[in-house]
C-alpha positions as CSV (number, residue, x, y, z in Angstrom):
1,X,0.0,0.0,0.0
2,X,2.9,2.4,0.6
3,X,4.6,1.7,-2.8
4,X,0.8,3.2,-4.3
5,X,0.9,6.1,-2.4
6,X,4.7,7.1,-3.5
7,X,3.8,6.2,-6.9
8,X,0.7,8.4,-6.9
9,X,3.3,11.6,-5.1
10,X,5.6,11.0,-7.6
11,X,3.2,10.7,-10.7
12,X,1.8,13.7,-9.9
13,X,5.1,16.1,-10.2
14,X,5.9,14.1,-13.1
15,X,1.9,14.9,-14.2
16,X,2.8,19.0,-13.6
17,X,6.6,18.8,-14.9
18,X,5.3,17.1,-18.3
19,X,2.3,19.2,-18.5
20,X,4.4,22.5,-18.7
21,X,6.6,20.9,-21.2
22,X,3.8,19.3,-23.3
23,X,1.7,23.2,-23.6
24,X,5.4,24.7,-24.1
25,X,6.1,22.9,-26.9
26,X,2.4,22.6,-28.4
27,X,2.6,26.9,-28.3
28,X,6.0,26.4,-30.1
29,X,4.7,24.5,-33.0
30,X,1.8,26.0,-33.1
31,X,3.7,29.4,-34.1
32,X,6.6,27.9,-35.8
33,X,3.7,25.8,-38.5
34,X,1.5,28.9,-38.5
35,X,-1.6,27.0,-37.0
36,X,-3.6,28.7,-34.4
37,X,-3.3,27.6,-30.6
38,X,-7.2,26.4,-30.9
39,X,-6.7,24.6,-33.9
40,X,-3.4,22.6,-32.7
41,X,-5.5,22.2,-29.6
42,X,-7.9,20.2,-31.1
43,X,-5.9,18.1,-33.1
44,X,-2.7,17.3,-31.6
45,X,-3.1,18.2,-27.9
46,X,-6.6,16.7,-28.1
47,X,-5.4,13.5,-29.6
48,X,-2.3,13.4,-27.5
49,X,-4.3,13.4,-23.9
50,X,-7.2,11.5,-25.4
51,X,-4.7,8.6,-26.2
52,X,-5.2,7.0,-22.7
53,X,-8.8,7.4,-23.2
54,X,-8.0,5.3,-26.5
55,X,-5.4,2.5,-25.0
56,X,-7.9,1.8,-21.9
57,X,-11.3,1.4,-24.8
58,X,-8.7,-0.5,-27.2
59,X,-7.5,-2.9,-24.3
60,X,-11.2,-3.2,-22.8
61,X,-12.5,-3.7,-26.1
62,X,-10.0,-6.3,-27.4
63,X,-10.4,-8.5,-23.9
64,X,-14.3,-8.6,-24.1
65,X,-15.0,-5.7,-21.9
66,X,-16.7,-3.2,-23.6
67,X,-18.8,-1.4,-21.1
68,X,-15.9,-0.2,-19.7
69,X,-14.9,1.8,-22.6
70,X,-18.4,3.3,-23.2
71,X,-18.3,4.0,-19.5
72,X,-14.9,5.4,-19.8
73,X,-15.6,7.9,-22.7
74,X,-18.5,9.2,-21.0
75,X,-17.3,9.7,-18.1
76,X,-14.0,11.3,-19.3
77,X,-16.4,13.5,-21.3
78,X,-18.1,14.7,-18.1
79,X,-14.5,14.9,-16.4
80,X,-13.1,17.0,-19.3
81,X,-16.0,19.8,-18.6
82,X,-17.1,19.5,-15.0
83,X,-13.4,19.0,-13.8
84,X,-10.9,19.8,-16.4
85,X,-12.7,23.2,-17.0
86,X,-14.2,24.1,-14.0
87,X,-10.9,23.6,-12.3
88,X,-9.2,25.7,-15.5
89,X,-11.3,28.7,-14.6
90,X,-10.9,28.5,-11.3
91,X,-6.7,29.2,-11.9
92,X,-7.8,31.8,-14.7
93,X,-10.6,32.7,-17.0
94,X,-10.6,31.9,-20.6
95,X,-11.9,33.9,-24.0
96,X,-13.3,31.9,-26.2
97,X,-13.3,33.0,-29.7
98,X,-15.6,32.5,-32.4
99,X,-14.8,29.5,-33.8
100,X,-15.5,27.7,-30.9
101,X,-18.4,29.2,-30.4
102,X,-20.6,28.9,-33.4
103,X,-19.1,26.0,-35.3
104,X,-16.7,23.6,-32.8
105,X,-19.5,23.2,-29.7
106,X,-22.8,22.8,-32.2
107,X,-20.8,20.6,-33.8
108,X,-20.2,18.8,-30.6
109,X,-24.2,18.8,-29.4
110,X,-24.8,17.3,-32.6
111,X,-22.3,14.4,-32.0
112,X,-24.0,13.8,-28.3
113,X,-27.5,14.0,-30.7
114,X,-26.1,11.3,-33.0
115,X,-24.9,9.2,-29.8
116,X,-28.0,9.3,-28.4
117,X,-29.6,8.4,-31.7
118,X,-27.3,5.2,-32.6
119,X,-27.4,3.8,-28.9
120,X,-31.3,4.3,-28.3
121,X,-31.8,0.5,-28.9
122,X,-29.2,0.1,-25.7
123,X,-27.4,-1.7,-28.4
124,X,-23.6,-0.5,-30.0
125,X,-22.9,-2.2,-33.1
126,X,-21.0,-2.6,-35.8
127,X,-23.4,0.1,-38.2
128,X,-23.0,2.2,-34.9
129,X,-19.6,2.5,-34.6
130,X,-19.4,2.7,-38.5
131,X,-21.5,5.9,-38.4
132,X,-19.7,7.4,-35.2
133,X,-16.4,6.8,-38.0
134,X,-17.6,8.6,-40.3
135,X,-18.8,11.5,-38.3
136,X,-15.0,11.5,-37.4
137,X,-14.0,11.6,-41.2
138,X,-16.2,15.0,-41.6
139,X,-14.6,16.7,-38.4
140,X,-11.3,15.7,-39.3
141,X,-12.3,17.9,-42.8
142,X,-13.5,20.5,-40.7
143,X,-10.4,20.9,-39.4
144,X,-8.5,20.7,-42.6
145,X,-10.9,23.2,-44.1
146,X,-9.7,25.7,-40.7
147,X,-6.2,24.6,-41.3
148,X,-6.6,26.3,-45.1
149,X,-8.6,29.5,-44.0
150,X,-8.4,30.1,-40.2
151,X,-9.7,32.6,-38.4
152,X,-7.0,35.3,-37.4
153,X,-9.2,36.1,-34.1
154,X,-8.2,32.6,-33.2
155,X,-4.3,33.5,-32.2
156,X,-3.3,35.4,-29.7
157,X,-0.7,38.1,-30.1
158,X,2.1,36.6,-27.9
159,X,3.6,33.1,-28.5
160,X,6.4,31.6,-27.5
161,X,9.6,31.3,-29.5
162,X,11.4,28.0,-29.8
163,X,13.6,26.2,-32.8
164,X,11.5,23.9,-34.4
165,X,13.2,20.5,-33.5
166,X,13.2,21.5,-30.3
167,X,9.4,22.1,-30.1
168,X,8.5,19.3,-31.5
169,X,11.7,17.0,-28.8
170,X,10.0,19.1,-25.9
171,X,6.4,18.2,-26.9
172,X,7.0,14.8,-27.6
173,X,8.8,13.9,-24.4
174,X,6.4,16.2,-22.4
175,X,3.7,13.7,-23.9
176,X,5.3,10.6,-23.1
177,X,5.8,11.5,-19.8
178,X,2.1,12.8,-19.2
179,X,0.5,9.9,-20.4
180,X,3.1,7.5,-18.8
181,X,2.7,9.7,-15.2
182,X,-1.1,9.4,-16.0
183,X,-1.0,5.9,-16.2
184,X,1.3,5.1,-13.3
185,X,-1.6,7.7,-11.3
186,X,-4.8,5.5,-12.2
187,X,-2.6,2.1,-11.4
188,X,-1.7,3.2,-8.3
189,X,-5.4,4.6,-7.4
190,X,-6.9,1.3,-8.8
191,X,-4.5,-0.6,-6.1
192,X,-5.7,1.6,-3.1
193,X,-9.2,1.4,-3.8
194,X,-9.0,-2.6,-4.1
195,X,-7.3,-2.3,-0.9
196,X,-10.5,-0.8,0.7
197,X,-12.9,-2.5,-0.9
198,X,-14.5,-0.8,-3.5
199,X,-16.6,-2.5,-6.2
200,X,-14.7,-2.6,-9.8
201,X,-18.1,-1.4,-11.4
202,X,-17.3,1.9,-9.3
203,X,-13.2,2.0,-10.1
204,X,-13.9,2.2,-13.6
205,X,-16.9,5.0,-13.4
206,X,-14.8,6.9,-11.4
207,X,-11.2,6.7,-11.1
208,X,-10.4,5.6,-14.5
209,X,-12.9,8.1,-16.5
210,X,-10.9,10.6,-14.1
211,X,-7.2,9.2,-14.3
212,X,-7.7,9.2,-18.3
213,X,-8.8,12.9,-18.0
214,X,-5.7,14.1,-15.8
215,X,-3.7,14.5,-19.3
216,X,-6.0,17.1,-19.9
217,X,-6.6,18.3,-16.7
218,X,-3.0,18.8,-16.2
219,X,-2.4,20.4,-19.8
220,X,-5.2,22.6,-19.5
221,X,-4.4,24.2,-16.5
222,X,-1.1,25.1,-17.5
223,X,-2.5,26.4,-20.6
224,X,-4.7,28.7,-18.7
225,X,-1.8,29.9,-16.7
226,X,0.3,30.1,-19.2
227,X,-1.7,32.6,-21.0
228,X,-2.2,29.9,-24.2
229,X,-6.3,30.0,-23.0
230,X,-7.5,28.9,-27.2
231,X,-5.6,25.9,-26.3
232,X,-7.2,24.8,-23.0
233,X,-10.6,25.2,-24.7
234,X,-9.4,23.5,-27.9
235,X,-7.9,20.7,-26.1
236,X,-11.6,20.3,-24.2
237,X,-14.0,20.5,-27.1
238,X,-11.9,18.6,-29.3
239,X,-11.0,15.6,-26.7
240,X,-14.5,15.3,-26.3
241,X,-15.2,14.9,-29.7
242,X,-12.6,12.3,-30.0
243,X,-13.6,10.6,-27.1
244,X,-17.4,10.1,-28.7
245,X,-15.7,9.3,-32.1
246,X,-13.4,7.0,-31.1
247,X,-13.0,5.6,-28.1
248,X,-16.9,5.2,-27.9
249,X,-16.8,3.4,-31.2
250,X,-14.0,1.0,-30.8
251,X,-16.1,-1.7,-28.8
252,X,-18.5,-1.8,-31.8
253,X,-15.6,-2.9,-34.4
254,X,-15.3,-5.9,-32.1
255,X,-18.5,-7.2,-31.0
256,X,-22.2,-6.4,-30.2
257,X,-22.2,-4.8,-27.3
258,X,-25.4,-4.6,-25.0
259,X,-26.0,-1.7,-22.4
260,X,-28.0,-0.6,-19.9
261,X,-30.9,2.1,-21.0
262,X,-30.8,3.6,-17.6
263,X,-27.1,3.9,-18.1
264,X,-27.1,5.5,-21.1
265,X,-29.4,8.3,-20.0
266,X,-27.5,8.9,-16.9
267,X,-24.1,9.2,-18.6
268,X,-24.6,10.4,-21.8
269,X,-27.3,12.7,-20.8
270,X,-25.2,14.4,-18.1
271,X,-22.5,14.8,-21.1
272,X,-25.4,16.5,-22.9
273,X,-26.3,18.5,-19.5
274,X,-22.3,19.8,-19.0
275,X,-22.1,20.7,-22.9
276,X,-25.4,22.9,-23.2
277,X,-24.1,24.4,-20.1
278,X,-21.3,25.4,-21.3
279,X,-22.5,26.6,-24.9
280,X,-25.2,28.3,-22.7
281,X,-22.6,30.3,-20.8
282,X,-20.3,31.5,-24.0
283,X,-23.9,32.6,-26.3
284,X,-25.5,34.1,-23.5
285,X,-22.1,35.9,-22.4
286,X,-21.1,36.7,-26.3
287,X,-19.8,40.2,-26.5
288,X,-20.7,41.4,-30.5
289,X,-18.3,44.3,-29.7
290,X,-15.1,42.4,-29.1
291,X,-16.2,39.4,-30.9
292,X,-15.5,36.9,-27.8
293,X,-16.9,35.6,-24.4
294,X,-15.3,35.5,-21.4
295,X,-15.6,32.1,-19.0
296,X,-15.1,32.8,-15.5
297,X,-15.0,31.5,-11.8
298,X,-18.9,31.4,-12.0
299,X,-18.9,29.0,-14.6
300,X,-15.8,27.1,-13.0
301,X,-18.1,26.7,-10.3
302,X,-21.1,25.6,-12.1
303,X,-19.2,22.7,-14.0
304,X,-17.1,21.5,-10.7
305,X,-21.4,21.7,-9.0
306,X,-22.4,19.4,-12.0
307,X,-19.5,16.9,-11.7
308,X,-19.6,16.2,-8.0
309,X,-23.5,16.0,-8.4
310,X,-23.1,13.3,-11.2
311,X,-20.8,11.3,-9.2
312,X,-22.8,11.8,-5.6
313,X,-25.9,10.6,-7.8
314,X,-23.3,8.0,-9.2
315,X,-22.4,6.5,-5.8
316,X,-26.0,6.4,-4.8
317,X,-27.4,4.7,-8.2
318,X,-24.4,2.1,-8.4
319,X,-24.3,-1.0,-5.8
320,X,-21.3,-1.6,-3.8
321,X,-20.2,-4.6,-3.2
């Protein structure tokens, strides 16, 4: 039990360390390649923490456990806003620009609408997670089609400078180390709760939806105190897109998997919940005059409210053992 908890100290300076290294060299490339800081947050930061989102539904899917990918996407969805971004704005707040506003967050209800739609039967199949695929294959030319004409309200004025090998050396090794610290967190978290007798069905709800979101949490907060704030939001919105692209469609590319209705609407309809809220907060708080919103403390709080109310009704709807 000792051995867990110096694994879990030490994973979490690693966690910070890598994190600083991992938005350092993301801000690099990002000015070195010409790309805005929200566009090279949703692709390459996005990706990068969603990979142990992807590893854990890969490895559950391939050894016949399905439900705990779909459990983990969701639940790393909810993470990503309730904690990754309520915990953001409580370190600093974050202007979100226009193309988050109007195209990347509709674009993300209507994936939730087309999650609902393909897994209303309770059932995640092959034709679902062929349709959740190719939903991917239009954002991914969304993205190209910013790449070609982005917006220029979309970068911020200061970046920093770095040589380009060395941006991409610091990124990469900064990534390594924050999914490998990540990792190293949740296997060490896993261990304690066994120790105390918690039920599996509640480790994966719970610490692994939120040990698969500390990538993000950890590069997001840096992000926001680092001034880079298009990439915490980037990173956020475009994680969870991945997350309901991929790593909830992975289990249907292997077998048929059956789910609970009940579930479903719990999960999935508190990631639909935490999303309106936060497109609620950046229309109603649109300023035409500076063409931005500003997300504060008071919507830091209202995500952190929503995720510890998901997980207290979480704890009360799941059986312990």
């Amino acid at each position: 039990m000792t051995l867990n908890f110096v694994v879990i100290a030490l994973g979490l300076l690693a966690l910070l360390w890598s994190a600083d290294q991992f938005v350092e060299g993301a801000a690099a490339i990002a000015r070195s390649v010409g790309m805005s800081p929200l566009l090279i947050g949703m692709t390459i930061v996005s990706v990068g923490t969603s990979a142990p989102e992807i590893l854990v539904s890969l490895m559950a899917a391939l050894t016949g456990s399905g439900e705990l990918a779909v459990g983990n996407a969701l639940g790393s969805n909810i993470a990503n806003i309730g904690l990754v971004l309520g915990i953001t704005l409580l370190i600093s707040p974050i202007v979100v620009g226009r193309t988050t506003a109007f195209i990347d967050l509709p674009i993300l209800l209507g994936v939730i609408v087309l999650c609902g739609i393909s897994l209303a039967d309770a059932v995640l199949s092959l034709v679902d997670a062929s349709l959740l695929t190719g939903a991917l294959l239009l954002y991914l030319i969304r993205i190209g089609s910013h790449l070609r004409r982005p917006d220029p309200n979309d970068t911020p004025a200061t970046m920093p400078e770095m040589p380009m090998m060395r941006a991409v050396g610091v990124f990469s090794m900064g990534l390594v180390v924050l999914i490998t610290s990540s990792r190293a967190l949740v296997w060490a978290a896993v261990n304690i709760a066994e120790g105390f007798g918690v039920s599996e069905l509640v480790i994966g709800l719970t610490i692994v939806a939120f040990g698969t979101s500390l990538p993000e949490l950890a590069a997001s907060a840096v992000s926001a105190i680092r001034g880079h704030a298009d990439i915490a939001i980037g990173a956020v919105v475009g994680s969870n897109m991945f997350n309901l692209l991929i790593v909830l469609a992975l289990p249907g590319f292997f077998e048929t998997l059956h789910l609970s209705i009940s579930d479903i609407q719990r999960d999935l309809g508190t990631v639909l919940a935490t999303t309106v809220a936060l497109t609620l907060f950046i229309w109603l708080g649109w300023r035409r005059d500076v063409g931005h919103a500003r997300l504060g403390r008071r919507a830091g709080c209202l995500f952190l409210a929503m995720f510890v109310f998901y997980y207290i009704w979480l704890f009360y709807y799941v059986p312990q053992v």
